[in-house]
C-alpha positions in Angstrom: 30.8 -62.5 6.2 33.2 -60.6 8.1 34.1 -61.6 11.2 34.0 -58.9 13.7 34.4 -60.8 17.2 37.0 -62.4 19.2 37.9 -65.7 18.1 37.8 -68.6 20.3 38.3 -72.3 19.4 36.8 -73.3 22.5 33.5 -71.8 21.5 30.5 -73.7 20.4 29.8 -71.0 17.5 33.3 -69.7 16.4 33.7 -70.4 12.9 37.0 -71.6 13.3 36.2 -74.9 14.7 34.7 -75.4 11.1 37.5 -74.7 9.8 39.8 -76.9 12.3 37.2 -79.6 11.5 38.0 -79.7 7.3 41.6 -79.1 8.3 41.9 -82.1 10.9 39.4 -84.5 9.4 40.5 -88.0 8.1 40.7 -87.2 4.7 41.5 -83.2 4.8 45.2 -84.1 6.7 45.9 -86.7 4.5 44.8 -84.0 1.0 47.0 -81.3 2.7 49.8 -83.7 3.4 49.8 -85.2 0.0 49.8 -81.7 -2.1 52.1 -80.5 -0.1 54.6 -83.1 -1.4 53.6 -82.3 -4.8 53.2 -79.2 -6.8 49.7 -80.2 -8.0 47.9 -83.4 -8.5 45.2 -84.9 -10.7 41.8 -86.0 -8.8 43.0 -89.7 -10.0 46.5 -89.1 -8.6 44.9 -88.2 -5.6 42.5 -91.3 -5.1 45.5 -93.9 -6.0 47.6 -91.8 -3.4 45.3 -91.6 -0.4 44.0 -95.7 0.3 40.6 -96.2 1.0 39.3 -92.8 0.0 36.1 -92.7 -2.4 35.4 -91.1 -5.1 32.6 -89.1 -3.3 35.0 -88.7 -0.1 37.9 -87.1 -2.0 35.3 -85.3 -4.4 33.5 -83.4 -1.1 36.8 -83.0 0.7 38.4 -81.4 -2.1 35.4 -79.1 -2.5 35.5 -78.3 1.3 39.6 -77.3 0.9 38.8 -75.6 -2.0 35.9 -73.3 -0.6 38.0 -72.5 2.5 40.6 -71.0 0.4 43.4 -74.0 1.4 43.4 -75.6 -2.2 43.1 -74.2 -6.1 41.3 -76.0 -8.4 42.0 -75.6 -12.1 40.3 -77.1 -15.0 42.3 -77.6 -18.4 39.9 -77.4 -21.6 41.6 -80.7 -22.8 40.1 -83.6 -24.1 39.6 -85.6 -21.8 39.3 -82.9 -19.2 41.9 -82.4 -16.8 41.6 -80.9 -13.1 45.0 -80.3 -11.5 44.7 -79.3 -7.5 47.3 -77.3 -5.5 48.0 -75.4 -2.4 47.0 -72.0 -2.2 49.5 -69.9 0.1 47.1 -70.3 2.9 47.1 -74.1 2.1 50.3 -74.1 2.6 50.9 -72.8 5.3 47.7 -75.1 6.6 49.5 -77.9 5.3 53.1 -77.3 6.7 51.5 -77.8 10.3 49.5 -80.9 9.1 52.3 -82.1 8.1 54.8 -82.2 11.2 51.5 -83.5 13.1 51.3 -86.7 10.3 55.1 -87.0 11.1 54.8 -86.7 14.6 52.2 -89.3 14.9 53.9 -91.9 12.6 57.3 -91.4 14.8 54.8 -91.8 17.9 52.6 -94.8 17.2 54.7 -97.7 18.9 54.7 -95.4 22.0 51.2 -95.2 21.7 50.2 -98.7 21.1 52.1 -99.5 24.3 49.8 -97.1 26.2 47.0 -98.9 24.6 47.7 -102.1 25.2 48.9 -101.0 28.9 45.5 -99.1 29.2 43.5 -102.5 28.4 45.5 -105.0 30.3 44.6 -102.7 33.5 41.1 -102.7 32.5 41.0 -106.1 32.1 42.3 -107.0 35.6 39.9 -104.1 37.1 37.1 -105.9 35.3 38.2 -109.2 36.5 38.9 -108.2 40.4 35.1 -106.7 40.2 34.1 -109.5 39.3 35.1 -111.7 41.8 
């Protein structure tokens, strides 16, 4: 499919936000992030690498990367088998910007757990001067 329209995130039906979904979700960031550390990776290298991902999760993420053109999958004949993943160009450059927003976020959390925490003590004291 070819698309022959203006493209607009904002859009219920642009196909983009499909793609921003695979790219942002919990466990495509942390794929992207990982690979692009790393040359290519074994599915087991993966799993021990990203915590609490399952088989199944990393399994369907994988496949999602793969059929939007971010990752390449390669299968050795070997005994056992071996499948090695890597960044396709357009993975990479996917994964470049994933990247500084992991970084950014990790710099960013105290700030953010202050504004939490700030957020809920207000709440608390609206809650308890409605109350009475």
């Amino acid at each position: 499919m070819t698309v022959s329209f203006p493209l607009d995130v904002n859009a219920a039906n642009c196909p983009s936000r499909v793609v921003l979904d695979h790219v942002t979700s919990r466990w495509g960031v942390l794929v992207l992030a990982l690979l692009l550390d790393t040359e290519r990776q074994r599915f087991s290298q993966l799993r021990r690498a990203i915590g609490g991902i399952s088989e199944k999760m990393l399994a369907q993420t994988l496949q999602t990367l793969e059929r939007d053109g971010l990752l390449l999958r390669e299968a050795r004949p070997v005994i056992p088998p071996h499948v090695d993943y890597s960044l396709t160009p357009l993975g990479r450059e996917f994964a470049e910007r994933v990247w500084a927003l992991t970084r950014l976020v990790e710099r960013r959390v105290p700030q953010v757990t202050e504004a939490q925490e700030a957020y809920d003590r207000a709440r608390r004291e609206r809650e308890r001067a409605a109350a009475g």
